[in-house]
C-alpha angles and dihedrals in degrees: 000000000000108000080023101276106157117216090252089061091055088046095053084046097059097041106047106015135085114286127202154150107285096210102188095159091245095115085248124127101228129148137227126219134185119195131146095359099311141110121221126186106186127181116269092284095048091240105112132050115223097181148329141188130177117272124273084243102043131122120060133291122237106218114233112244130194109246106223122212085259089056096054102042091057092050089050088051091047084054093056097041083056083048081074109075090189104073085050106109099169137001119201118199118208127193122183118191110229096194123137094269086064089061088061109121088223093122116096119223082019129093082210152031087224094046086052097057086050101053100051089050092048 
């Protein structure tokens, strides 16, 4: 259960994601399967997961939206209220690491640990 698969993941994986031959140039029948935004090699009876990681397009998509007059004069007006320090009653700092552990598919329900940050501060 190494990166925190479960071995229900791999199962859902084998039975309704895409399945095919994991040619890694190592002389091994494995398979490759793509399911729910991850990637699974297994070994050559689909039983053991060799490794996984989340795929290259994963994640979600923010639709662009065209920002009207009204929009942009309320952000401007938002700008200036911040210019006045003294209406400010707190300020929180976060900081979320982006390094290469974050792109590790162990959250479950998230393609990412990253995605996963984002989402609960959203």
């Amino acid at each position: 259960e190494e990166r925190d698969i479960t071995k229900r993941d791999l199962k859902a994986a084998v039975k309704y994601g895409k399945k095919e031959p994991a040619t890694m140039g190592r002389g091994t029948d494995r398979w490759k399967y793509t399911f729910a935004g991850v990637v699974y090699i297994t070994d050559s009876e689909s039983k053991v997961e060799i490794t996984s990681w989340p795929e290259d397009v994963c994640g979600f998509d923010v639709p662009l939206i065209r920002i009207t007059d009204a929009m942009a004069a309320e952000h401007d007006t938002a700008v200036a209220d911040l210019r006045n320090q003294g209406s400010w009653t707190s300020h929180t700092v976060i900081v979320v690491d982006q390094s290469g552990s974050m792109r590790r598919a162990d959250v479950e329900g998230e393609a990412t640990r990253a995605e996963a940050v984002w989402l609960t501060l959203a």
